[in-house]
C-alpha positions as CSV (number, residue, x, y, z in Angstrom):
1,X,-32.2,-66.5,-69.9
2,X,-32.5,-64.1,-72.3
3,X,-33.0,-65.5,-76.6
4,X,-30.2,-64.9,-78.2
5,X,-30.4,-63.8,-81.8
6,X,-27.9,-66.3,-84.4
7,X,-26.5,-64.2,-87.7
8,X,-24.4,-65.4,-90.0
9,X,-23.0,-62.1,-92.0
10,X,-21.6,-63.1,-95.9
11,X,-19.3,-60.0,-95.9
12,X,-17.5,-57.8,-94.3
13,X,-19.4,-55.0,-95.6
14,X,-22.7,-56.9,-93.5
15,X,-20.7,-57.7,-90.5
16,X,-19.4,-53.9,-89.8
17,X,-23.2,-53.2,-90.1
18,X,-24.6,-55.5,-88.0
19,X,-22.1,-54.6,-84.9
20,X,-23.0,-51.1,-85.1
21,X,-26.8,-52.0,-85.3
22,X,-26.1,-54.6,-82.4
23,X,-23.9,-53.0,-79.9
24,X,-24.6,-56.1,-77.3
25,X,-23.4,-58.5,-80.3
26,X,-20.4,-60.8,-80.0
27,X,-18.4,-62.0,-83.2
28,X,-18.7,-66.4,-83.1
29,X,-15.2,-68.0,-84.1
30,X,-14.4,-71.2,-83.0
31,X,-16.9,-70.7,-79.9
32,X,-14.2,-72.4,-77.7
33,X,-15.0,-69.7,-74.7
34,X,-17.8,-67.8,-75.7
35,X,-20.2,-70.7,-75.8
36,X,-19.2,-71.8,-72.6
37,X,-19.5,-69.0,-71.1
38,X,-22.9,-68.6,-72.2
39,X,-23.7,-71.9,-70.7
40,X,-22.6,-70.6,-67.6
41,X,-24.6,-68.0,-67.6
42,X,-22.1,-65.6,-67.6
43,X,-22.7,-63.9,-70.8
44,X,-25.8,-63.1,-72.4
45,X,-24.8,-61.2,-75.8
46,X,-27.8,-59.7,-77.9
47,X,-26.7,-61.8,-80.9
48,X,-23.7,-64.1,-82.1
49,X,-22.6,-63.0,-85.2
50,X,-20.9,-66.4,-86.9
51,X,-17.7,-65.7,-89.5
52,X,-17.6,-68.8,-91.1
53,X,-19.1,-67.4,-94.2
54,X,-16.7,-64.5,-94.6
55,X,-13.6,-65.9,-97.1
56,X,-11.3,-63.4,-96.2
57,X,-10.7,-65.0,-92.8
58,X,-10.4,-68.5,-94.6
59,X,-7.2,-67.9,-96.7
60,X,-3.5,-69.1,-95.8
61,X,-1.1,-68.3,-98.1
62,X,2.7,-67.9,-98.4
63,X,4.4,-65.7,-100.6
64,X,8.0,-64.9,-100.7
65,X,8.3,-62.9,-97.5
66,X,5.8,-63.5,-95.1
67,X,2.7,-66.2,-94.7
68,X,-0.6,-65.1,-94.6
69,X,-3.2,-66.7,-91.9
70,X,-7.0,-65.6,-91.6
71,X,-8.3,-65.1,-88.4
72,X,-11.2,-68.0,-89.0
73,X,-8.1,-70.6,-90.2
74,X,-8.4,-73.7,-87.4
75,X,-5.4,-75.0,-85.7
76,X,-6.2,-78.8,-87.2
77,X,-5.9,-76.4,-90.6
78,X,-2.6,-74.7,-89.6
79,X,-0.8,-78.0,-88.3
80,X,-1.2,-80.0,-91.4
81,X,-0.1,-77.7,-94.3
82,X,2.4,-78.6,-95.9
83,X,3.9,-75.6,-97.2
84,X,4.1,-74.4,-93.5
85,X,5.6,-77.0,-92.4
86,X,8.6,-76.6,-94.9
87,X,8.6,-73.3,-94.4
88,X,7.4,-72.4,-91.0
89,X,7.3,-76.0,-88.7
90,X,7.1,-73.8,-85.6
91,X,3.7,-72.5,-87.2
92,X,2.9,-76.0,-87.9
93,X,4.1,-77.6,-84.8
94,X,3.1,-74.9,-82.6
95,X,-0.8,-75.4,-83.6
96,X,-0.2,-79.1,-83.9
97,X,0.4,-79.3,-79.9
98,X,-3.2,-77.5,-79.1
99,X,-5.5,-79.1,-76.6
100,X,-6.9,-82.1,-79.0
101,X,-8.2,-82.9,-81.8
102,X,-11.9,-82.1,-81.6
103,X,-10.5,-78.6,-80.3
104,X,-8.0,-78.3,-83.1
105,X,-10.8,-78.6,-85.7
106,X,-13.0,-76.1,-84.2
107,X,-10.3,-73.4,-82.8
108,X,-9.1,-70.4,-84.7
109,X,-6.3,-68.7,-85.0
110,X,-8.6,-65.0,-84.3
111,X,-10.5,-66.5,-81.8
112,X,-7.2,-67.4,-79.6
113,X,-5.7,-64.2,-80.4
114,X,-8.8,-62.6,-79.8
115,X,-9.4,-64.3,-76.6
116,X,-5.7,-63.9,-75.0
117,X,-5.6,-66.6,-72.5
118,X,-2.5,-66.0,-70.5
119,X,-1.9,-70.1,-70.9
120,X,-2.7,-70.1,-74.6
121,X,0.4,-71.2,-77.1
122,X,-0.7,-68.7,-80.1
123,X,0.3,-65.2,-78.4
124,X,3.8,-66.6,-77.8
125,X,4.2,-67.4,-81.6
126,X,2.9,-64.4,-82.7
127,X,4.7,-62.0,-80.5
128,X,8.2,-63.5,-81.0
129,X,7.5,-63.9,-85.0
130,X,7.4,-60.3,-84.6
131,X,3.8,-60.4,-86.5
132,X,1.5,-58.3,-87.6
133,X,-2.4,-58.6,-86.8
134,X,-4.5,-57.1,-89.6
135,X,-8.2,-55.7,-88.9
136,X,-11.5,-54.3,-90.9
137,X,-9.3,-50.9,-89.5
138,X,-6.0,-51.2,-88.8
139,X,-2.4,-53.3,-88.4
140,X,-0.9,-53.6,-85.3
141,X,2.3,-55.2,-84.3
142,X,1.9,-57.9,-82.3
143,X,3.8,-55.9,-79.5
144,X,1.1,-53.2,-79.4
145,X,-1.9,-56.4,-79.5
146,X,-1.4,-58.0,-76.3
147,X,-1.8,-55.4,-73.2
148,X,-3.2,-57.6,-70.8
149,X,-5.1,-60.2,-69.5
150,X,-7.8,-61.6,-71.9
151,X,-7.1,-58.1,-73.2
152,X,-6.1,-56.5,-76.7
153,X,-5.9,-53.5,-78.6
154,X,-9.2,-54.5,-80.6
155,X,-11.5,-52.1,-80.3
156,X,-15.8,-52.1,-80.3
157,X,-16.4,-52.8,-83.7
158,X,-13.0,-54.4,-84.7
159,X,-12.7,-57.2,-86.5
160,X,-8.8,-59.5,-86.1
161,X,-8.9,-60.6,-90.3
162,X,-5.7,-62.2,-90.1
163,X,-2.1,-62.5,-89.2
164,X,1.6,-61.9,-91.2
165,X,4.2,-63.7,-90.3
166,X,7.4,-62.2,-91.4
167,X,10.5,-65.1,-92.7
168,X,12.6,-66.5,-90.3
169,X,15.9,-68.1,-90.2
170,X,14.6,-70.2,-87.5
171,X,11.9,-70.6,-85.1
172,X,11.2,-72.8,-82.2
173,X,8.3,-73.3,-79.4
174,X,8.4,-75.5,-76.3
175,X,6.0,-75.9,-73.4
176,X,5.4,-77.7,-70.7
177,X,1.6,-77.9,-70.4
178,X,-1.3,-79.0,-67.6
179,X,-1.5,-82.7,-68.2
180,X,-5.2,-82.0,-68.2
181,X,-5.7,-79.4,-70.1
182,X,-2.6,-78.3,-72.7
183,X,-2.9,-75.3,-71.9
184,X,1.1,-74.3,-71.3
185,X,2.2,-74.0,-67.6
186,X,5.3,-72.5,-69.6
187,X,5.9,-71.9,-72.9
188,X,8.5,-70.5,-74.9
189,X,8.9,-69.2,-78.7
190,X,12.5,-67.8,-79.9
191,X,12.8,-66.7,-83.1
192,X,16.1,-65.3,-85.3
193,X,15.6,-63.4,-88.0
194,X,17.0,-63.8,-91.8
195,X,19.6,-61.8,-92.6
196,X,23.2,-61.3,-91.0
197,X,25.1,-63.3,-88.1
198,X,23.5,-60.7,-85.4
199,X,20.1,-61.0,-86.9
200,X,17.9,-59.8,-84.1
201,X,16.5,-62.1,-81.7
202,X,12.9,-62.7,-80.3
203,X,11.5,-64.4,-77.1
204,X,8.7,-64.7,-75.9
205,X,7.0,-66.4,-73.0
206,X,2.8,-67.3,-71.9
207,X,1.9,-68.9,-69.1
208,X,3.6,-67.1,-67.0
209,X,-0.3,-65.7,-65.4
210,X,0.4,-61.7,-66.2
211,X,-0.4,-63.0,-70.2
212,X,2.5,-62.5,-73.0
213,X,5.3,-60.7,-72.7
214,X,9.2,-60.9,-73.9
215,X,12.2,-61.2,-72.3
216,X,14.7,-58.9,-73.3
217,X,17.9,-60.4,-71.6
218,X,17.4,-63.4,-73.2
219,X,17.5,-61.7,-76.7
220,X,20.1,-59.7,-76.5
221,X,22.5,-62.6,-75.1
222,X,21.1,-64.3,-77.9
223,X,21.7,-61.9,-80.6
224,X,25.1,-61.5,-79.4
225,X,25.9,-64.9,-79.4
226,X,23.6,-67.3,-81.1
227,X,24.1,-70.4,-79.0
228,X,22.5,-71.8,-75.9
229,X,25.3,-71.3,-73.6
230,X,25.0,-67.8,-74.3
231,X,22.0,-68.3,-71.8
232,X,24.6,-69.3,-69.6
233,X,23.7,-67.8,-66.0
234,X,20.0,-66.1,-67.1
235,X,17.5,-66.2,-64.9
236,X,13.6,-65.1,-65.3
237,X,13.0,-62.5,-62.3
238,X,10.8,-64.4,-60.5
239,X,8.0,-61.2,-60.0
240,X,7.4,-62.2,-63.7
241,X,5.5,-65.2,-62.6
242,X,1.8,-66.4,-60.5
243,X,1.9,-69.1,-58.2
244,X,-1.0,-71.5,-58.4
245,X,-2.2,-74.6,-57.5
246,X,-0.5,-75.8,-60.7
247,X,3.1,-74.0,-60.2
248,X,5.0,-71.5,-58.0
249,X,5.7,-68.6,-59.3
250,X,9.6,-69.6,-58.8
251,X,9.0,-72.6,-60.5
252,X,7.5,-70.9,-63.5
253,X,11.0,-68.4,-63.6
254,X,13.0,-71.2,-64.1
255,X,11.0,-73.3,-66.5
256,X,11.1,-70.2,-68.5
257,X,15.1,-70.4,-68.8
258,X,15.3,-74.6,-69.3
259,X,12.6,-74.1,-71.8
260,X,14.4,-70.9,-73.9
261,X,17.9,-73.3,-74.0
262,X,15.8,-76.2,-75.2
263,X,14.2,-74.2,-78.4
264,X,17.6,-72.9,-79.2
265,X,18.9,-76.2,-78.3
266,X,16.7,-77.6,-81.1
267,X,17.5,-75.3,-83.6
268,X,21.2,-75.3,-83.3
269,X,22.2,-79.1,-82.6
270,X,23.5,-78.1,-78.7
271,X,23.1,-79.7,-75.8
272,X,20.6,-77.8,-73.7
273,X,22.0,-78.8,-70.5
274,X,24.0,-76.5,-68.6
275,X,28.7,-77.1,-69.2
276,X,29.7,-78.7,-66.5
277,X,32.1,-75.5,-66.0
278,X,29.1,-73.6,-65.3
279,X,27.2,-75.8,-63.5
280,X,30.1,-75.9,-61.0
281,X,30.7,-72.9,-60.7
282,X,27.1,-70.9,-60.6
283,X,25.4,-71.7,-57.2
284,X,22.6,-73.6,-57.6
285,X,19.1,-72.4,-55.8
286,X,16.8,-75.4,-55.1
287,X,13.6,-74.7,-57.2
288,X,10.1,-74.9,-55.6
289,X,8.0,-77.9,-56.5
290,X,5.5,-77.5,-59.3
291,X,2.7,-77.8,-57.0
292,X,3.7,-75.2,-54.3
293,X,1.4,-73.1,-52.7
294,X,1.4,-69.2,-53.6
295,X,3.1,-67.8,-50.7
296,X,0.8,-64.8,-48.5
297,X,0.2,-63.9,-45.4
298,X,-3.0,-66.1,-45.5
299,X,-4.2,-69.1,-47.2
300,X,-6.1,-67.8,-50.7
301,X,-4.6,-64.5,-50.1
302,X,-4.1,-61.6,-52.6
303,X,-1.1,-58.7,-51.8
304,X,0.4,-56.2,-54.0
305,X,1.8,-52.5,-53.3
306,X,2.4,-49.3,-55.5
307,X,3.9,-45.9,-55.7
308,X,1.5,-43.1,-56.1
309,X,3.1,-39.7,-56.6
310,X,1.4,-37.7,-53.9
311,X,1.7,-37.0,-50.5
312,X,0.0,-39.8,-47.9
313,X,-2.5,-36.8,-46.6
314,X,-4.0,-36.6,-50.3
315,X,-4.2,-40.2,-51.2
316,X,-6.1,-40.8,-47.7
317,X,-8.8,-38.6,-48.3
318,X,-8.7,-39.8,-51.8
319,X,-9.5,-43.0,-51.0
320,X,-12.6,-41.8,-49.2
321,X,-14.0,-39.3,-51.4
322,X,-16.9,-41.0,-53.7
323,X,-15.5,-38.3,-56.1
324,X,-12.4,-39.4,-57.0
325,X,-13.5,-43.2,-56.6
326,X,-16.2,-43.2,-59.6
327,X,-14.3,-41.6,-62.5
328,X,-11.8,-44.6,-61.2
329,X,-13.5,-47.8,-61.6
330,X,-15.2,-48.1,-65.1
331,X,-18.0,-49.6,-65.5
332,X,-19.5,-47.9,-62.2
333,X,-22.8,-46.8,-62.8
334,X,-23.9,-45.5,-59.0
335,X,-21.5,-45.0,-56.2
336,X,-23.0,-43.3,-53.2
337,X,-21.3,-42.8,-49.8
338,X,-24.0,-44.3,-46.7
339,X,-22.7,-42.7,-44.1
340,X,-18.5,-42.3,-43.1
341,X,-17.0,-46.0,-43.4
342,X,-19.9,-47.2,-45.7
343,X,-20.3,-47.0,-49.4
344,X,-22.6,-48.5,-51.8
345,X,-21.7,-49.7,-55.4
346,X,-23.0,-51.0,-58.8
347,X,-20.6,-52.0,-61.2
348,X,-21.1,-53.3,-64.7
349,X,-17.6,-55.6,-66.1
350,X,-17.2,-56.5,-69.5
351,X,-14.2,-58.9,-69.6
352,X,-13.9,-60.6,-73.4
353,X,-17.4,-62.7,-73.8
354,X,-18.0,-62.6,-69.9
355,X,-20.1,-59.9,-68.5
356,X,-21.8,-59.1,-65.1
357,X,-23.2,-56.8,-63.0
358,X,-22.4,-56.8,-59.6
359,X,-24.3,-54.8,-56.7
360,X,-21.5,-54.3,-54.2
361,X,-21.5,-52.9,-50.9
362,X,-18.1,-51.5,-49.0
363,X,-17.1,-51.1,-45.1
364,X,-14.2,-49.2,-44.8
365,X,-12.7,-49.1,-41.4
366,X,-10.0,-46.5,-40.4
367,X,-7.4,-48.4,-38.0
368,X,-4.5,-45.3,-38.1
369,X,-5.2,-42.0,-39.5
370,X,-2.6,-39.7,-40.8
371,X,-3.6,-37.9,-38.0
372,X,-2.5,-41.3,-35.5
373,X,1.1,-41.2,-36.7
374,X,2.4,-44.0,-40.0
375,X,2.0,-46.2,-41.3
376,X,-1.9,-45.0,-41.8
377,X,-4.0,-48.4,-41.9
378,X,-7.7,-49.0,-43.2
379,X,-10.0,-52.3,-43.5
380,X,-12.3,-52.5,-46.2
381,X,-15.0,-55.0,-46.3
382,X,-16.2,-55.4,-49.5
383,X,-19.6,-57.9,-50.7
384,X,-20.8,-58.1,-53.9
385,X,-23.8,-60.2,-55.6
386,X,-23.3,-61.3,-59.1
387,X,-27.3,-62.6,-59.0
388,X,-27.3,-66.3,-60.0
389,X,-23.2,-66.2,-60.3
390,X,-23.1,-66.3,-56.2
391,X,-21.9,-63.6,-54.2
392,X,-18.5,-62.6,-53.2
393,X,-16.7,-60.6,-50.3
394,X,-13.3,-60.0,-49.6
395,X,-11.1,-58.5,-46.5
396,X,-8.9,-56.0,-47.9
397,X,-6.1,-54.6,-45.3
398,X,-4.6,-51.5,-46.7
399,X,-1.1,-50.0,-45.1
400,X,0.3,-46.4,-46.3
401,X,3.7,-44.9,-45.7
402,X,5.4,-41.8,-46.7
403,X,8.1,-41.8,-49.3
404,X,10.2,-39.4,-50.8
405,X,11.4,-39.3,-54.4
406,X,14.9,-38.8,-56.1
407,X,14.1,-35.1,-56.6
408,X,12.5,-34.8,-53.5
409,X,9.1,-34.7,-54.3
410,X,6.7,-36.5,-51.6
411,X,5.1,-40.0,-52.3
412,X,3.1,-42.2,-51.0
413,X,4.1,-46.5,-50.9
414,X,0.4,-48.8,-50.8
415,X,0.8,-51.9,-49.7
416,X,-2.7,-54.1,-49.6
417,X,-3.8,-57.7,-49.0
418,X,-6.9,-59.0,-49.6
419,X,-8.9,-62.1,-48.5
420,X,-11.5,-63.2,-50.9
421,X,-14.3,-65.7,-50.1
422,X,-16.9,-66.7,-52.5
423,X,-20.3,-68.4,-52.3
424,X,-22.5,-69.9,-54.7
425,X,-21.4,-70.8,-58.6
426,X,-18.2,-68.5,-57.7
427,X,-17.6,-70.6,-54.7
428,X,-17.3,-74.0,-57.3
429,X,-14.9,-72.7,-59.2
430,X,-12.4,-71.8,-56.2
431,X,-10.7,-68.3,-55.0
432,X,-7.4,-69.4,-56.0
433,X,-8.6,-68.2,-59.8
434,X,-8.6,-64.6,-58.2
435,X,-4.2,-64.0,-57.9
436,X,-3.4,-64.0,-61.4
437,X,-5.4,-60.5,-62.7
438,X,-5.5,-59.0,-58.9
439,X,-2.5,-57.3,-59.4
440,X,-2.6,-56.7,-62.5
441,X,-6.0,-55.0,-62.2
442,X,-5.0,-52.7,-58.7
443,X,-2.1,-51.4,-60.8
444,X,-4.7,-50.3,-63.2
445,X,-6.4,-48.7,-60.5
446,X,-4.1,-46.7,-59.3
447,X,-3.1,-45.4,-62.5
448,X,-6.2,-44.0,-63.2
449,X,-6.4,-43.0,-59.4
450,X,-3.0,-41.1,-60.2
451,X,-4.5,-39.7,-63.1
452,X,-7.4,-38.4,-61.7
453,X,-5.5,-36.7,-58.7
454,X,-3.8,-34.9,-61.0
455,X,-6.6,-33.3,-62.9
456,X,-7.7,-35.5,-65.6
457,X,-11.6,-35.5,-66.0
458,X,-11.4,-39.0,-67.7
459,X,-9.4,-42.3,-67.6
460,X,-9.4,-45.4,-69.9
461,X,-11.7,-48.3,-69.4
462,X,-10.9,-51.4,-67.4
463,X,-11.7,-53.3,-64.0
464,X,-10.7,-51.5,-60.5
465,X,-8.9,-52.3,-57.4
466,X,-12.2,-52.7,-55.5
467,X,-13.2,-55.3,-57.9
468,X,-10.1,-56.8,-59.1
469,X,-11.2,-59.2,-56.2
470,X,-14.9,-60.2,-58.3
471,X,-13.3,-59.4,-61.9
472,X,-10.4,-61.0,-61.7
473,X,-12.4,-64.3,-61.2
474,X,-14.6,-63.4,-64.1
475,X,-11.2,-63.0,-66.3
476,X,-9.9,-66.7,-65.3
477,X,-13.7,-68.6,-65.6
478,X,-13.1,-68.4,-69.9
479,X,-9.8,-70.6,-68.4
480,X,-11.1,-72.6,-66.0
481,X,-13.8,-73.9,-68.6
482,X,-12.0,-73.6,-72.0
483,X,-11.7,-77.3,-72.4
């Protein structure tokens, strides 16, 4: 293994410097992931460049209309303010229920935020406080910081200095976490704003597996009608959701609703449970058990499908031309078609402190050709070796159909399944890590593969839907070993 150089920057000023000296350099918060990643070899930055010297990221502060938090403030640090938890308990509280103590006194704010665990409690609290995350360049609102898995808008050379946390009326966050872990299976912040009766309304949901995200319904019923029985008859969509070895993705959609009546439950003196008027009269769905099985086709299975906005004919030969595939999936630095069916691959992912080359070699099989009749059907085989990670292959089955838009413009409908099967370190930390970016990642894909077949010369950076089946894994290992 590669040395790995240790800094410890006393300004900003020195910081901004050393990242653009050091463009292999990760920034060192708490070190809850990063480190071990490193330990698993699946990292190997140039140099860690430690924060604990700069005192910008140390202050919390409250002033009349918002609270200050530096991005280097611990969650032990948060939890036991005082003035926060007078002021802002769900702040308090919310920091207070993190993993454990040893965690809470090491784990930032920044480096949470930062890191955007899909499971993590902070990005529910900032997103429905309606925050803003200040950097060494910029201030985004909290809506525009989350975009995906383990992904934000932080840029190379961006540096999260802190968060504001605008006044509340009130503010609540539940979860149900992983015995094991605290990490949330569900949780759920709602927020009201200070002002009026109709002050607007926040919610916001993690670990639901896609990361972050708020539920609009559920605010405006709330905004409406500030009570939990305006929740009355609300339910998650259940696409919203993974399944898991921990959950179904059903399970998740409705421990998303009980959990969004219990914070306004505790805000507002209600009962949380459903009238008995409603309960009689809304049909009740039996709810899968927490420990249910992802549904697919085959065990360990990955599906998803798409629209792409071109005729079937196009997207075929699309998907064969080395051309078009490249400019697709970033961080590809050879692609070189063998021979017809067989294609050979290397591909460098960046994903948060995780990093890895992967040589990868792909089969692809024509089963039904436009030419054959629809829907058009293709294998792919796909292997890829991560060196002393393992290696990894995956069964891909990919069906096409025709479709034709509301204006009458031709379309084509993807639907794909995948089969993954790892060996090695990959094969120790399980395939079922895979479902939760695959999708996420393919859609990714085929944006860019849209963009491309419609002229543009480049697309934004990010994993593919030929590796969503090696990356995605890579995304989840920060999870699997946070604690």
């Amino acid at each position: 293994m590669t040395s790995v150089q240790y800094l410890r920057p006393q300004s900003l000023t020195a910081l901004e410097r050393l990242l653009q000296q050091h463009p292999q350099a990760q920034l060192l918060a708490g070190g809850q992931s990063l480190l071990a990643a490193m330990r698993l070899g699946l990292t190997q930055p140039s140099h860690l460049l430690d924060l604990q010297d700069l005192p910008e990221l140390h202050n919390l502060q409250r002033e009349h209309d918002h609270v200050w938090i530096g991005a280097m403030v611990t969650h032990a640090r948060i939890a036991a303010d005082a003035e926060l938890q007078r002021h802002h308990p769900m702040l308090a509280q919310l920091a207070a229920g993190i993993a454990d103590p040893q965690v809470r006194n090491v784990g930032t704010l920044g480096g949470s935020l930062a890191n955007n665990d899909p499971a993590a409690c902070w990005p529910a609290g900032v997103l429905a406080s309606g925050a803003t995350l200040t950097t060494n360049q910029r201030e985004l609102p909290a809506d525009a910081f989350f975009t995906d898995l383990f992904t934000t808008a932080l840029q190379p050379g961006e540096v999260l200095l802190g968060v504001r946390f605008p006044a509340c009326a009130s503010a609540q966050y539940v979860k149900y976490e992983q015995p094991a872990s605290r990490f949330a299976l569900v949780g759920v912040a709602v927020t009201r704003a200070t002002g009026h009766h109709h002050s607007p309304v926040r919610v916001a949901i993690t670990g639901l597996g896609h990361g972050v995200r708020r539920w609009p319904e559920a605010e405006a019923a709330l905004q409406a009608q500030w009570s939990v029985q305006a929740l009355n008859g609300l339910h998650l969509p259940e696409d919203w959701a993974q399944s898991d070895v921990h959950a179904s993705a059903r399970y998740r959609a409705h421990l998303s609703a009980v959990l969004c009546r219990r914070a306004v439950a505790a805000v507002t003196g209600e009962s949380a449970s459903l009238s008995a008027h409603t309960t009689a009269s809304t049909p009740r769905q039996p709810i899968a058990a927490p420990m249910a099985q992802p549904a697919a086709q085959h065990e360990g299975a990955i599906t998803g499908r798409h629209h792409l906005p071109h005729p079937l004919r196009s997207v075929w030969h699309a998907l064969l031309d080395p051309a078009v595939l490249q400019p697709c999936i970033p961080g590809c630095e050879a692609l070189q078609r063998l021979d017809e069916t067989h294609f050979s691959a290397v591909v460098k992912v960046g994903l948060g402190p995780v990093s890895a080359r992967f040589v990868t070699q792909i089969q692809l099989t024509p089963v039904r050709t436009p030419d054959q009749g629809e829907p058009t059907e293709c294998h792919l085989y796909v292997a890829g070796d991560a060196g002393s990670l393992g290696q990894g292959s995956a069964t891909v089955v990919v069906q096409m159909h025709s479709e034709v838009s509301d204006n009458g413009a031709p379309g084509t409908r993807l639907v794909w399944l995948a089969t993954p099967h790892m060996s090695g370190r990959l094969a120790q930390l399980g395939n079922r890590l895979l479902q939760a970016s695959a999708r996420s990642l393919s859609a990714q894909f085929f944006v860019r593969l849209t963009q491309v077949m419609g002229g543009a010369k480049t697309v934004p950076v990010s994993s593919g839907f030929f590796y969503a089946c090696f990356s995605g894994l890579m995304r989840w290992l920060q999870h699997f070993f946070k604690r």
